[in-house]
Every structure is written in C-alpha cells, then in structure tokens.
Short mmCIF file of the C-alpha atoms (twelve columns), coordinates in Angstrom:
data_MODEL
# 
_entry.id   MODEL 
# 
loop_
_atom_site.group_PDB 
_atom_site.id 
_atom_site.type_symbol 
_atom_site.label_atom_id 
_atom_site.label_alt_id 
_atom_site.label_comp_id 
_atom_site.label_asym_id 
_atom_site.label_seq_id 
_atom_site.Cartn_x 
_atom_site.Cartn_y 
_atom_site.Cartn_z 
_atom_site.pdbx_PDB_model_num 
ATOM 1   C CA . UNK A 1   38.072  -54.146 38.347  1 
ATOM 2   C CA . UNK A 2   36.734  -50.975 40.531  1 
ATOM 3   C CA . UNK A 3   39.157  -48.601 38.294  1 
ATOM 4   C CA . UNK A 4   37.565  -50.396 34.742  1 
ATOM 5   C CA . UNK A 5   33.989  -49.498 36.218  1 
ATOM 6   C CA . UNK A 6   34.377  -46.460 37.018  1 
ATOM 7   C CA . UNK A 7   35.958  -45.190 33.810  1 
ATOM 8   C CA . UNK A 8   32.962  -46.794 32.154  1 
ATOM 9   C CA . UNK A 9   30.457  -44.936 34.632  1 
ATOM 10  C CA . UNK A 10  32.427  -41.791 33.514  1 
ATOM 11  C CA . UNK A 11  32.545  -42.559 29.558  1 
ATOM 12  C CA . UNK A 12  28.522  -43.095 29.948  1 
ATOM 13  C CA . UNK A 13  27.644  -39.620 31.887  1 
ATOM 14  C CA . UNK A 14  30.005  -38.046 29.479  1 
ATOM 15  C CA . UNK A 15  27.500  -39.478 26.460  1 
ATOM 16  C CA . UNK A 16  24.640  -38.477 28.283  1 
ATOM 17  C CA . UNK A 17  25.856  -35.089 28.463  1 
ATOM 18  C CA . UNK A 18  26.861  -34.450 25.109  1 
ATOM 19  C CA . UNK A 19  23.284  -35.996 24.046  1 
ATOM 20  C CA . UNK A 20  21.690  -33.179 26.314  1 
ATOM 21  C CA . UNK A 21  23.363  -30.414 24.270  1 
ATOM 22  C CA . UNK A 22  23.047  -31.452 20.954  1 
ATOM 23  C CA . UNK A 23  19.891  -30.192 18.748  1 
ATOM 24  C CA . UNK A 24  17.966  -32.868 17.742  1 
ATOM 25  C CA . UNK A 25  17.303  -32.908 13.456  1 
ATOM 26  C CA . UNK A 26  13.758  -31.320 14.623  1 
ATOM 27  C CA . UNK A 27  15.290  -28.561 15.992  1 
ATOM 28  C CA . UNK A 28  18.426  -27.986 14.291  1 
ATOM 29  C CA . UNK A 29  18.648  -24.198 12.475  1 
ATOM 30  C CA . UNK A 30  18.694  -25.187 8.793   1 
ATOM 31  C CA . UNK A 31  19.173  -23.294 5.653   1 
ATOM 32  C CA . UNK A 32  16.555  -20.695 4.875   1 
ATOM 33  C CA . UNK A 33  14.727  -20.984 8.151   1 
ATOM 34  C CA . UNK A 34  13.061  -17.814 8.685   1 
ATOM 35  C CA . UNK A 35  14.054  -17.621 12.607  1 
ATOM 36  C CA . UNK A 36  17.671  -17.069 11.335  1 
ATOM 37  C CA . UNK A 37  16.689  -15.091 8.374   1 
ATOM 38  C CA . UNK A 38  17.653  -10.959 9.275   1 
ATOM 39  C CA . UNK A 39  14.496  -9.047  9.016   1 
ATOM 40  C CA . UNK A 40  12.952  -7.339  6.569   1 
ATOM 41  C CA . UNK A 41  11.569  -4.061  6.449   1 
ATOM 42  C CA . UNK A 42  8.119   -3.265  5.582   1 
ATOM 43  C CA . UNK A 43  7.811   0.128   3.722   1 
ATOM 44  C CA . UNK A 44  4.391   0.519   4.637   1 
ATOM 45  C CA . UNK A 45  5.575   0.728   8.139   1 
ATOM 46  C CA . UNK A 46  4.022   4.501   9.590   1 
ATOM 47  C CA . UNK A 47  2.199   5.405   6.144   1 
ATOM 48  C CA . UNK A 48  -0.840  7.296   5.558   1 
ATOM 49  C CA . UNK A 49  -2.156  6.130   2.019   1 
ATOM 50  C CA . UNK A 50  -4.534  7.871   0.128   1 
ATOM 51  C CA . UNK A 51  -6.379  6.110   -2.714  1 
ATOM 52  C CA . UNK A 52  -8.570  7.697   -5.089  1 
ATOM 53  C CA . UNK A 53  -10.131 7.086   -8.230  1 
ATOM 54  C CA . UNK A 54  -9.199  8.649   -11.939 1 
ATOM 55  C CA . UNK A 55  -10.605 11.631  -12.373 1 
ATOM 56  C CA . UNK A 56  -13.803 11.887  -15.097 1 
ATOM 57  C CA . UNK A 57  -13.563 10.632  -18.854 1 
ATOM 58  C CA . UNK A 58  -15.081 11.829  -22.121 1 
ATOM 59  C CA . UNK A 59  -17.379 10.067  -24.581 1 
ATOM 60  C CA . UNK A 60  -14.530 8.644   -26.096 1 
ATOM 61  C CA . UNK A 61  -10.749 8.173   -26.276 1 
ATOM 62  C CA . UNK A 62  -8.371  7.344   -23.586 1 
ATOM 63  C CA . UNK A 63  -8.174  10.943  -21.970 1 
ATOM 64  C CA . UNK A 64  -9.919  12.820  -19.698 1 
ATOM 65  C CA . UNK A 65  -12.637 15.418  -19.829 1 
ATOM 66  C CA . UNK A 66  -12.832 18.839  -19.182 1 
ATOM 67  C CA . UNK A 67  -14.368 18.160  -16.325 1 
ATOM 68  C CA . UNK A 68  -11.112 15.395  -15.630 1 
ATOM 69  C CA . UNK A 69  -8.626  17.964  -16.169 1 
ATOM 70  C CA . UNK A 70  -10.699 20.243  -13.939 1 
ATOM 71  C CA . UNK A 71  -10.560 18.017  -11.164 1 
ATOM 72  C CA . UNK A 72  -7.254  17.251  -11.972 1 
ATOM 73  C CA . UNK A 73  -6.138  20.834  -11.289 1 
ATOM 74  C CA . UNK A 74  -8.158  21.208  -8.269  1 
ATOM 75  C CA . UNK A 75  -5.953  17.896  -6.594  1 
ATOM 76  C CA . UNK A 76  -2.853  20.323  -6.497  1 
ATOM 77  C CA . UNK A 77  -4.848  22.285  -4.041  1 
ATOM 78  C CA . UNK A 78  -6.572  19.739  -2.523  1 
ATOM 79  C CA . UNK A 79  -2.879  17.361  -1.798  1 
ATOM 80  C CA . UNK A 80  -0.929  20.239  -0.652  1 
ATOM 81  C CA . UNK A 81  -1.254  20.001  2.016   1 
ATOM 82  C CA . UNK A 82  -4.374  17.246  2.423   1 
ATOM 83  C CA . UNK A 83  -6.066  18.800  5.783   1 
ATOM 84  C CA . UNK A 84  -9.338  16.475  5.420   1 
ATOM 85  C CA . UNK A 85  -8.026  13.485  7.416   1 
ATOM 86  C CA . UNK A 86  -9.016  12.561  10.398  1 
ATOM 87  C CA . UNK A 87  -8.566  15.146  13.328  1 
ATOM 88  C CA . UNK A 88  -5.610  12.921  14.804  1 
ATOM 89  C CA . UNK A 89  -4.117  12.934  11.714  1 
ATOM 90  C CA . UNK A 90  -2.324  16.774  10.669  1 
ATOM 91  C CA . UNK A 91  -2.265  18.309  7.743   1 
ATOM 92  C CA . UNK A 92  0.245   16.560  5.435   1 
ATOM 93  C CA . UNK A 93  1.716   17.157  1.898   1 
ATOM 94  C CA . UNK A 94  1.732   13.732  -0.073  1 
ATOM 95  C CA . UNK A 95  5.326   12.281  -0.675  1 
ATOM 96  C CA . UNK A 96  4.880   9.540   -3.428  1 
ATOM 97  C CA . UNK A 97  2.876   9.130   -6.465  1 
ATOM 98  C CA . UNK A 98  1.127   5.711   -7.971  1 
ATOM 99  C CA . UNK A 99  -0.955  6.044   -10.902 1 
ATOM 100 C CA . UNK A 100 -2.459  2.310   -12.641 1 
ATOM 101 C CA . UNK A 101 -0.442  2.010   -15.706 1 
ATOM 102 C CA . UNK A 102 -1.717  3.025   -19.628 1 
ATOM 103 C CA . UNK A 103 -4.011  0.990   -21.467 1 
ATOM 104 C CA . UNK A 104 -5.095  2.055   -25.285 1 
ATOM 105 C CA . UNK A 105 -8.605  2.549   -23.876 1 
ATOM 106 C CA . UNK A 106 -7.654  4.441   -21.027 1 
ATOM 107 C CA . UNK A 107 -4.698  7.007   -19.265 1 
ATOM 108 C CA . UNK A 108 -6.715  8.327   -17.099 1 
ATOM 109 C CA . UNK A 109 -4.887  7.789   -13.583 1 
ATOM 110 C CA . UNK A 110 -1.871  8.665   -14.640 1 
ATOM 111 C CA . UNK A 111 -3.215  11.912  -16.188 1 
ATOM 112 C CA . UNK A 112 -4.969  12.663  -13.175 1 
ATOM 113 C CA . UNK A 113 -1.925  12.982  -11.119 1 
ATOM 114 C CA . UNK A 114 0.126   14.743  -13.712 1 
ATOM 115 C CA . UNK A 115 -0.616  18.323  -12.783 1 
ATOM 116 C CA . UNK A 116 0.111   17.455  -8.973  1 
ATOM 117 C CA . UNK A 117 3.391   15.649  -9.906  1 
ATOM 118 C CA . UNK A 118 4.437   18.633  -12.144 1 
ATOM 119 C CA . UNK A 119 3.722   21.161  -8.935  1 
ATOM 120 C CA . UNK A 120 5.574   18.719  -6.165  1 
ATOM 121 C CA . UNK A 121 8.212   17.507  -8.600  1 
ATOM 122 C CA . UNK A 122 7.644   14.045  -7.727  1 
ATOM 123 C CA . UNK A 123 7.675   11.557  -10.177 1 
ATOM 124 C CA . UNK A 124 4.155   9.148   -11.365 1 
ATOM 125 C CA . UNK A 125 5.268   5.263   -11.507 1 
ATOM 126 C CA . UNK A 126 2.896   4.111   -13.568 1 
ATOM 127 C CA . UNK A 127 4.554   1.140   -14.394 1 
ATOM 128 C CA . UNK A 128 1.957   -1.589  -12.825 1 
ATOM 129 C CA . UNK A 129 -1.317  -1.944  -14.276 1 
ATOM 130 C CA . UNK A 130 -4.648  -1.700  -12.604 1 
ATOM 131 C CA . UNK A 131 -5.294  -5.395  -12.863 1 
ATOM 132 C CA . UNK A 132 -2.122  -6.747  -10.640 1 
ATOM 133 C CA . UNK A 133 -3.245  -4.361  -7.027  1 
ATOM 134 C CA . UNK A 134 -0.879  -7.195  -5.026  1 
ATOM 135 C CA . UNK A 135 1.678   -6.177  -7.442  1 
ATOM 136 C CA . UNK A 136 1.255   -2.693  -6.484  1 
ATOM 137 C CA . UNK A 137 0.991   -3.263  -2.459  1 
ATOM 138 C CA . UNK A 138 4.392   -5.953  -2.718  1 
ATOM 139 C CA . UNK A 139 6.175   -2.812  -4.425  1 
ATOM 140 C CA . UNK A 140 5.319   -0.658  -1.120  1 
ATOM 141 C CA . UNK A 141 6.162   -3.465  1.263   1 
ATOM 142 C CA . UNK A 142 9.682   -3.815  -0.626  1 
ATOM 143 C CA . UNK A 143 10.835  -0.660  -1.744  1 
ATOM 144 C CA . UNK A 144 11.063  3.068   0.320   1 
ATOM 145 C CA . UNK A 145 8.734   5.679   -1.060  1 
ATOM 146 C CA . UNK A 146 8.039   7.722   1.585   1 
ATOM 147 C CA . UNK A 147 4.891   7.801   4.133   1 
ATOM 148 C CA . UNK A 148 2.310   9.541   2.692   1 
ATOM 149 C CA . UNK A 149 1.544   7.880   -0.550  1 
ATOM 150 C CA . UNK A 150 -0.920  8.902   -3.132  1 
ATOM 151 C CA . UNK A 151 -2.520  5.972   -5.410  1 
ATOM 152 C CA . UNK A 152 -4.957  6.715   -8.618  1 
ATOM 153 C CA . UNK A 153 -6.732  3.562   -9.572  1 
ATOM 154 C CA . UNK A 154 -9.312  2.315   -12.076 1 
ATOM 155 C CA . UNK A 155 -12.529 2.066   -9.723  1 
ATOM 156 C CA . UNK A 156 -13.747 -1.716  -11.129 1 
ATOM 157 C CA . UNK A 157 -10.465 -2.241  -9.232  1 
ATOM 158 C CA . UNK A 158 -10.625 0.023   -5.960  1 
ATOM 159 C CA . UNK A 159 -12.197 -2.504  -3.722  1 
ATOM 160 C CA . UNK A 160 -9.150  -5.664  -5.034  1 
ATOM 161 C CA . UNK A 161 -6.683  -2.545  -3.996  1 
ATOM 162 C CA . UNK A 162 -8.228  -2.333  -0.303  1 
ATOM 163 C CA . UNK A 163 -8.486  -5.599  -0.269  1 
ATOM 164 C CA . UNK A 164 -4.445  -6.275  -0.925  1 
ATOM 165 C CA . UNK A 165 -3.417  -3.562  1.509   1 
ATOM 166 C CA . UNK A 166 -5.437  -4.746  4.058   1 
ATOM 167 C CA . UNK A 167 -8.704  -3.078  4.446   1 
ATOM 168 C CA . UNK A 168 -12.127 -4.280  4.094   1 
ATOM 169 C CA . UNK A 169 -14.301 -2.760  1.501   1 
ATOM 170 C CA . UNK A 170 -17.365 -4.002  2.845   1 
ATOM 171 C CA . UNK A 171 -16.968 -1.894  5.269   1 
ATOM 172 C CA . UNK A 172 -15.669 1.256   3.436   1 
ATOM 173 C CA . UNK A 173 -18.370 0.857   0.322   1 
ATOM 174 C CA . UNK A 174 -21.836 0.126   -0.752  1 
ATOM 175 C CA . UNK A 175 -22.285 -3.250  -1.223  1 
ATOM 176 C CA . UNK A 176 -18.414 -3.242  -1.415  1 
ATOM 177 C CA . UNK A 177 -18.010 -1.890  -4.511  1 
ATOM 178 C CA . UNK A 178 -16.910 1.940   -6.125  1 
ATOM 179 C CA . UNK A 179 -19.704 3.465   -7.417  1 
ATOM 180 C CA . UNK A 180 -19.408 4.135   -11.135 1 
ATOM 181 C CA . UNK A 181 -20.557 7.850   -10.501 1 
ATOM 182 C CA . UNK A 182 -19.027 8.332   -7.671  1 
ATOM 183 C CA . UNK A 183 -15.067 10.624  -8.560  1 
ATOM 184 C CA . UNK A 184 -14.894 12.859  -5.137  1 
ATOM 185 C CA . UNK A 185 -14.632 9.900   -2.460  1 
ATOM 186 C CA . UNK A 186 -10.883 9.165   -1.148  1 
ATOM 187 C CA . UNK A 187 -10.671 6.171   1.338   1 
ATOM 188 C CA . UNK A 188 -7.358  6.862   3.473   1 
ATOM 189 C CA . UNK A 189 -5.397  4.062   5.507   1 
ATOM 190 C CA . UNK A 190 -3.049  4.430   8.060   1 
ATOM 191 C CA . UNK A 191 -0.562  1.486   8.901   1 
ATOM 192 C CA . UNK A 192 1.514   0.657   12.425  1 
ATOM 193 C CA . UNK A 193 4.950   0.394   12.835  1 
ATOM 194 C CA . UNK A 194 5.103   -2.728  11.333  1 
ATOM 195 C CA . UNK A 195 3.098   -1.985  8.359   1 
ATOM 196 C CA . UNK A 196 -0.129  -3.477  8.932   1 
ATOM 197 C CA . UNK A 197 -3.508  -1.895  8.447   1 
ATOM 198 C CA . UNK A 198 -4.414  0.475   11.502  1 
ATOM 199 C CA . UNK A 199 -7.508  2.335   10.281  1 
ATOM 200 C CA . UNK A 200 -9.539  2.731   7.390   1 
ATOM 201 C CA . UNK A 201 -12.061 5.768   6.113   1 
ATOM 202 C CA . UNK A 202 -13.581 6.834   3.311   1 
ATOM 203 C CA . UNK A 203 -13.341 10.600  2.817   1 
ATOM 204 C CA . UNK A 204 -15.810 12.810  0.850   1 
ATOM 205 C CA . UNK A 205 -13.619 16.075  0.396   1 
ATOM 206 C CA . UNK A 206 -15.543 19.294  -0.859  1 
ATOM 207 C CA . UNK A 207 -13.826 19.746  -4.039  1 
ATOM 208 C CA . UNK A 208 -15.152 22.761  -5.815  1 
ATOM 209 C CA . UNK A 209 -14.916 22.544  -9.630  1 
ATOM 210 C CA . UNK A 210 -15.406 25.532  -12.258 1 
ATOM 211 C CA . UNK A 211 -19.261 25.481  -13.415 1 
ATOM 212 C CA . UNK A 212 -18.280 25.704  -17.191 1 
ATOM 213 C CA . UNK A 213 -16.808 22.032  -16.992 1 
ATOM 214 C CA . UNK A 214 -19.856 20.143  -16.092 1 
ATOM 215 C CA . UNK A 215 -19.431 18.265  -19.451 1 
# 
C-alpha cells in the first residue's frame, strides 16, 4: 500500500515537472517568428545622403537648359569632394548615384548627374521613377551602395522622398514643400548605425554658374 503511494506521489511530481518546462502554444517559437528570424542589415546604416533637385529645364522638351547643363557641370566640382556639410561632418566624395527614372516629358535627373557619373565612374540607376520614393528608400535599406549617396529627384516629389527616409519636411521647407524656383538647395541626412534618421539640413551651397547661361 505505502510502496503503490509513493510511486504515484513520484509519477505526479514527475508531470508537474515536465509541465514546468514545456512552452505553452502562446509561447512556443513558430515558423516565421521574427525573434528567430537572423537579422537583416539595413544599408542605410552610417550614410550621409544628399538629395537634390534636377537641375533647370528649357521651354520645352525633356532636356535640360543651358543653364541645366551649366549646373550640371558645376556638380562635378561641387561633389568632389562635398565640403559644405555640417562642420562635424568632413569633406567627403559621394559613392553612389540615384537619379528618378525617364519620362517622355522629362530626363532631367538623370541628365543632371551624368557629367558627375562620367568623372567618378560610377554608374546612375535610374531605374525607379520619381513617383514610387518608398521604392527608392526599400532599395537602400536592402541592397549595399555605399555611404555617401547622391539622389536627383523631381521636386513635386522632394518632400514624399524625405518623408520615406525619415525626415520631416515641415521642418526642412516652406510650408513643406520644394519651391518651384528654388535648383541650389540640397537637404543632407545622416543615419545611425542602424539606419535610422539622425539629422536633417537643408544646405544652400554657393554654386557659381557662367553668366552667359542665365537662359
């Protein structure tokens, strides 16, 4: 009788004990669960990203101006190295180039980074249009290009670009908007180590053009 009871005092701790250790369904690790998922890296991690607007158009046609290509030149001196950033930030030659894709009315970004990308030998992916900016920003989370990334946008769609990488372009722009005159301002972000948005400025770099293409 005392030998049956105590087996069955030892068969019940033993069930207690084995409930203890085993994960309820609540907390079981399933399939996909992002706490067992290896991490991945953010590309934007460290980066210093300039963004600037296409350089200036003509009366008509998809190009850019004299004044355009002038500026356009004047980038490859401007970008290497870019010493206008903040005083913590050094001089620095830009690694990557991003340039909103062609439309028939307009090539103007990528055109505007053409004579920089000829002089670094870096290559222009142009391949995602101005309208799809989170498109743009998922392409720098996902894929290594670098730290010091230039973009060339179309300026209706400069503030949905700050926006998607993080900034705040209330803060950066009148009224939070680009102003349609306005082809000398770069707004610069820097990111932290786990590519989120550190700071934000807007720049206003003295860019001195030719006086013969003021048209």
């Amino acid at each position: 009788m005392q030998a049956s009871l105590l087996l069955a005092i030892i068969a019940l701790v033993s069930t207690l004990a084995i409930t203890r250790l085993s994960p309820s369904p609540d907390h079981a690790a399933k399939p996909g669960d992002p706490s067992e998922a290896p991490s991945i890296p953010n590309h934007l991690a460290h980066n210093v990203v300039l963004i600037i607007r296409h350089a200036e158009k003509p009366a008509s046609g998809p190009g850019l101006s004299p004044l355009g290509e002038a500026r356009a030149q004047a980038y490859t001196f401007l970008f290497r190295p870019f010493a206008d950033a903040a005083p913590a930030i050094p001089p620095f030659t830009v690694d990557a180039l991003y340039a909103g894709a062609d439309s028939p009315r307009s090539a103007r970004p990528r055109l505007t980074l053409e004579p920089l990308s000829r002089l670094l030998h870096l290559p222009i992916d142009s391949s995602i249009g101005t309208s799809d900016s989170a498109g743009l920003v998922r392409r720098l989370q996902r894929e290594p290009h670098g730290v010091r990334p230039l973009l060339c946008w179309r300026h209706r769609e400069l503030p949905l670009l700050l926006s998607a990488l993080g900034a705040d372009p209330d803060l950066l722009l009148p009224k939070g908007k680009w102003p349609i005159e306005d082809f000398d301002s770069i707004a610069l972000l820097t990111f932290d180590g786990k590519g989120r948005l550190a700071t934000q400025q807007l720049l206003h770099p003295n860019l001195p053009l030719p006086p013969n293409t003021a048209t």
